[in-house]
N, C-alpha and C positions, 0 to 999 in steps of 0.2 A: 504494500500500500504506500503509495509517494507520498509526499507532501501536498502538491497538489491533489491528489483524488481523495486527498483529506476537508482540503478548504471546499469542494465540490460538492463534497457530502453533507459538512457544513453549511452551506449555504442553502441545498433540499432541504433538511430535516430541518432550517427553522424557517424557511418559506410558508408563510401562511396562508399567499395564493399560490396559483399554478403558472409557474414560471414558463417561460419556452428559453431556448437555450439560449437566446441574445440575455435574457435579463438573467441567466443562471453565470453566464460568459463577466456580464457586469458587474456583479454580485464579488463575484470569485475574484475580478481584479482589482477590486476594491481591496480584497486581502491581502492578494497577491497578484502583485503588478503583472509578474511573466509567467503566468498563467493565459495560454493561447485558445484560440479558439476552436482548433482542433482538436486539441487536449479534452475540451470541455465535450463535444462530440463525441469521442472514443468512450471518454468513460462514462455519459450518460446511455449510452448504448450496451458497456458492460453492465450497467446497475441494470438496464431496462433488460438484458435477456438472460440476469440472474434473478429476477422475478424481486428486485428490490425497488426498481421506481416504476410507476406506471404512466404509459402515453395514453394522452388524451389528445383524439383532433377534433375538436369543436369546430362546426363549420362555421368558415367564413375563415375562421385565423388557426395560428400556427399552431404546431403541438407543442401541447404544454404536457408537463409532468407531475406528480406528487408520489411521496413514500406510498409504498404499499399498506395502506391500513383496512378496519376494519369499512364492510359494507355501508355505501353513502352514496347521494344523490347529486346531482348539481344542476343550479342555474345558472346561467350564461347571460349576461345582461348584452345585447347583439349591439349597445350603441357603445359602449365602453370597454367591453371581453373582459368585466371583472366575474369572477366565477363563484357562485357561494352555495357550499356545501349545505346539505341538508339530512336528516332520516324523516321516515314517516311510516311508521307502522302498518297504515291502513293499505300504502301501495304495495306494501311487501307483501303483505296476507291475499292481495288482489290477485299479485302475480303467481304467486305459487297457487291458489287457487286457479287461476287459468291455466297452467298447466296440468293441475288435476285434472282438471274440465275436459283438456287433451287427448289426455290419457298418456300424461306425460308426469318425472318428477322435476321439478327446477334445482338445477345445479347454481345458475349465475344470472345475473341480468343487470343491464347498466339503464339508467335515466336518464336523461337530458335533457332539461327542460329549456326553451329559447324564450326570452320575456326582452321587454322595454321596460323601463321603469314607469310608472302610471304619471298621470298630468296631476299635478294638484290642483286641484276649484279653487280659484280666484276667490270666493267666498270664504272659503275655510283660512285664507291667511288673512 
């Protein structure tokens, strides 16, 4: 493990959005100047096919990443691409439900929700 794919790792694990590799590239040289941007490639590609970070392509923009954690949702604000994570009980019981329905069992399934953020009424401010 180099030093570099130290400050990498560091910079994932305390990203609290989901990064693409320009802002993990940024991040990283902020710590460490000569830290390249191929560097940053190589090894987000080792993390991603030792099943430690996971790619996200939200459409419209780049792929982002986050650690591997437990199951969660996300919305995608499509004017901004800030992304905020969610759970909801009620879609999980949905979905493994419709695979009952099947005649299937659910192993996995991703959400994705695409939203704008709402107008606020002139009246209410």
């Amino acid at each position: 493990m180099t030093d570099q794919r130290k400050v990498i790792i560091e910079v994932l694990s305390t990203a609290v959005d989901h990064p693409d590799v320009e802002s993990v590239f940024k991040r990283a040289q902020a710590i460490d100047p000569k830290i390249s941007i191929a560097t940053v490639y190589r090894t987000i590609r080792i993390f991603e096919e030792n099943n430690l970070l996971e790619k996200h392509e939200f459409k419209g923009f780049s792929s982002r990443y986050e650690t591997v954690r437990e199951d969660h949702h996300h919305l995608i604000d499509i004017k901004s691409g800030e992304v905020k994570e969610f759970t909801n009980k009620f879609i999980d019981a949905v979905q493994k439900q419709m695979a009952q329905e099947l005649g299937y069992k659910l192993v996995d399934y991703r959400l994705e929700i695409y939203a704008v953020p709402l107008e606020k009424n002139k009246k209410e401010e």
